[in-house]
Residue frames as qw, qx, qy, qz and C-alpha x, y, z in Angstrom:
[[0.412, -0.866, -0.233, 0.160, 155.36, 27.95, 87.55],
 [0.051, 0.964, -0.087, 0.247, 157.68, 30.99, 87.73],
 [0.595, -0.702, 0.336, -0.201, 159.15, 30.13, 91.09],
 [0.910, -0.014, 0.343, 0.233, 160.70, 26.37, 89.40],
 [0.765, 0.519, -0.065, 0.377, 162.59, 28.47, 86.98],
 [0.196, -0.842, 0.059, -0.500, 164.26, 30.37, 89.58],
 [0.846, -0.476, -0.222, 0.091, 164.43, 27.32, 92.33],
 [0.785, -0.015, -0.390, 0.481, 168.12, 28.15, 92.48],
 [0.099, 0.405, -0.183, 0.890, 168.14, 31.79, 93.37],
 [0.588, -0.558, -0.061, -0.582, 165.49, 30.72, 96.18],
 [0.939, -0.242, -0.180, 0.167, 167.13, 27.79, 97.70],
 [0.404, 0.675, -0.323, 0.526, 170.45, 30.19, 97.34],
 [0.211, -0.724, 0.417, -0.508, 170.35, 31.34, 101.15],
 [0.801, -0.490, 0.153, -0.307, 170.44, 27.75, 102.31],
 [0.853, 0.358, -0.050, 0.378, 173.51, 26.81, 100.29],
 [0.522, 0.234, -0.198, 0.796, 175.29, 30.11, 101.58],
 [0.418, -0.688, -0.547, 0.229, 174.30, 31.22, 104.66],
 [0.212, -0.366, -0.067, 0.904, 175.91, 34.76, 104.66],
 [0.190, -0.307, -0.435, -0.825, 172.96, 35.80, 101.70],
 [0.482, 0.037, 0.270, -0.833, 169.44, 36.85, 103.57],
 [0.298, 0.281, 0.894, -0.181, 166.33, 34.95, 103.31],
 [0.337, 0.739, 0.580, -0.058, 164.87, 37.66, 102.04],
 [0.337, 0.535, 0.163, 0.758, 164.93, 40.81, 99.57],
 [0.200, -0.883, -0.407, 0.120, 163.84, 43.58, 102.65],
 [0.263, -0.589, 0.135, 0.752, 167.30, 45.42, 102.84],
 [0.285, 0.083, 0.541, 0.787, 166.94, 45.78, 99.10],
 [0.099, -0.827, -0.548, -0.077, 163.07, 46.81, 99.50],
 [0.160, -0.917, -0.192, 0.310, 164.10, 49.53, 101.68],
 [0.174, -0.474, 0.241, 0.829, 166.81, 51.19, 99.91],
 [0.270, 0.246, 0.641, 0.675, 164.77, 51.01, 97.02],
 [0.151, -0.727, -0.637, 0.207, 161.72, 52.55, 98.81],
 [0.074, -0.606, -0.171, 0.773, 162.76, 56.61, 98.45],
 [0.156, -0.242, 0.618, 0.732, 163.49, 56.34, 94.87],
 [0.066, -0.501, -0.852, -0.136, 159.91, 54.22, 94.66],
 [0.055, 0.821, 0.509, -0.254, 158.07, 57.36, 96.02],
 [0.123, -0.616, 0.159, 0.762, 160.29, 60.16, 94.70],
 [0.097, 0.185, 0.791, 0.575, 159.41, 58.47, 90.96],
 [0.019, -0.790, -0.610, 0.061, 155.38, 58.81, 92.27],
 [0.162, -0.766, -0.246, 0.571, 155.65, 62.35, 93.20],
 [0.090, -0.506, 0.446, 0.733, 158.02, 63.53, 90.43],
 [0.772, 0.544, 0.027, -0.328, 155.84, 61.36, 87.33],
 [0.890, 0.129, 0.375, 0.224, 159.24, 59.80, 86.31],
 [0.311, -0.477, 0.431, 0.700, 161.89, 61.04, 83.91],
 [0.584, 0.620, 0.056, -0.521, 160.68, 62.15, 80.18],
 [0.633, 0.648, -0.419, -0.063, 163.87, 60.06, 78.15],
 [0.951, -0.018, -0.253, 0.177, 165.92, 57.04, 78.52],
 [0.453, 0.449, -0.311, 0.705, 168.88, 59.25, 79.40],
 [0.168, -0.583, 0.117, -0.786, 167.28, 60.56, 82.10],
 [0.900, -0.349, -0.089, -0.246, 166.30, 57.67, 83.61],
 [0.840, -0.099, -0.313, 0.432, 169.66, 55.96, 83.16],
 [0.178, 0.372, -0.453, 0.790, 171.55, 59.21, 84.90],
 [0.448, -0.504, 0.440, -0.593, 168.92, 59.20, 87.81],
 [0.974, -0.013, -0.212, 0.076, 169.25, 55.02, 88.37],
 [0.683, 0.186, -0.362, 0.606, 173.26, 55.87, 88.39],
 [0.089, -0.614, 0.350, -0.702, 173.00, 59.15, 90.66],
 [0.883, -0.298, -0.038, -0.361, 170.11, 56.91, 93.03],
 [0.971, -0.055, -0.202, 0.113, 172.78, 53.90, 93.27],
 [0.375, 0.411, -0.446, 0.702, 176.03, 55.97, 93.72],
 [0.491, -0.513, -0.085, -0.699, 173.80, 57.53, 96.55],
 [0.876, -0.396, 0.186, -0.204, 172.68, 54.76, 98.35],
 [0.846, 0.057, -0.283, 0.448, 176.29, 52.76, 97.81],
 [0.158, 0.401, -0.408, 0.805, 177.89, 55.92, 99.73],
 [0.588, -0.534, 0.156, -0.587, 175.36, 55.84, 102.45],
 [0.911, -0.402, 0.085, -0.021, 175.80, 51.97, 103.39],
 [0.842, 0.141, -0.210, 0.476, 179.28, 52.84, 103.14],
 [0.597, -0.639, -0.175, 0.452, 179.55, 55.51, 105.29],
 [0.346, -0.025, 0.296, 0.890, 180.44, 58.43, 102.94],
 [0.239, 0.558, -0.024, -0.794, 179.19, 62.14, 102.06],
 [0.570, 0.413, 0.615, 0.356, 177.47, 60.80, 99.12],
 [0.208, 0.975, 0.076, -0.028, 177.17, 64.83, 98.27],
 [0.362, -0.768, 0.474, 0.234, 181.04, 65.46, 99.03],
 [0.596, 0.063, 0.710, 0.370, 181.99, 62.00, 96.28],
 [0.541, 0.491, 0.644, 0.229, 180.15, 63.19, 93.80],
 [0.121, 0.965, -0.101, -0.210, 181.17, 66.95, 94.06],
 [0.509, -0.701, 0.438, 0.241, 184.48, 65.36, 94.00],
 [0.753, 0.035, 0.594, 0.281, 184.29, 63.34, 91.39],
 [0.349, 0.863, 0.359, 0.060, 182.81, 66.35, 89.05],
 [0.018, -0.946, 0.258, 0.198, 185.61, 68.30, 89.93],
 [0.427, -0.529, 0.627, 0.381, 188.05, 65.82, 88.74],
 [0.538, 0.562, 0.595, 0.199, 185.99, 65.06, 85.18],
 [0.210, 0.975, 0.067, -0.034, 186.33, 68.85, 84.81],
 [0.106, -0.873, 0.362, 0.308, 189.91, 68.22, 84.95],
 [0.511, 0.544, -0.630, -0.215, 190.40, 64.98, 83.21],
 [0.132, -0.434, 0.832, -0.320, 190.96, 63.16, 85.86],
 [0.648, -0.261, -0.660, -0.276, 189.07, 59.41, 86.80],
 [0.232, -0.588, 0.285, -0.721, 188.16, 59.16, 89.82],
 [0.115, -0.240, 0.866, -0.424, 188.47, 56.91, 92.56],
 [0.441, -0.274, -0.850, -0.088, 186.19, 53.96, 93.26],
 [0.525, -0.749, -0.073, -0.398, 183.50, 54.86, 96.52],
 [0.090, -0.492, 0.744, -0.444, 185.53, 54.14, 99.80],
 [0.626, -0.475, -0.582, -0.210, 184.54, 51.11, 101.48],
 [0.590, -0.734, -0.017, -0.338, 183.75, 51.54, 105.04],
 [0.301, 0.363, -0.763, 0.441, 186.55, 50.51, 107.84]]
């Protein structure tokens, strides 16, 4: 069975009670991307996939952190255009 090779990543939340029972917060944030893939047919080239995956995840890591995910990522462009790296997302206070 599937589930026995796994046992530990299922038994996980009863060993460390701050992980979930379940996978739902991860369902939903995964849920726009899941219909915006339907609608759009998908990306045409591996590159394309991996730059919308990384745009999709920056995204949703600024939202459950409480940041302009549009405002980071202008921000970050403007400092690539200058050389610069750029700062890790904020975490929330």
């Amino acid at each position: 069975m599937v589930i026995l090779a796994d046992w530990d990543a299922v038994v996980a939340c009863f060993y460390h009670p701050q992980l979930p029972a379940t996978n739902n917060e991860a369902e939903r944030a995964l849920r726009h991307a899941v219909i915006a893939r339907r609608i759009s047919y998908g990306t045409r080239t591996t590159e394309g996939s991996l730059a919308y995956c990384s745009v999709l995840s920056v995204i949703e890591t600024c939202r459950l952190r409480k940041v302009d995910p549009w405002g980071y990522i202008a921000m970050v462009l403007t400092q690539a255009r200058k050389g610069i790296k750029h700062p890790p997302i904020p975490v929330a206070s």
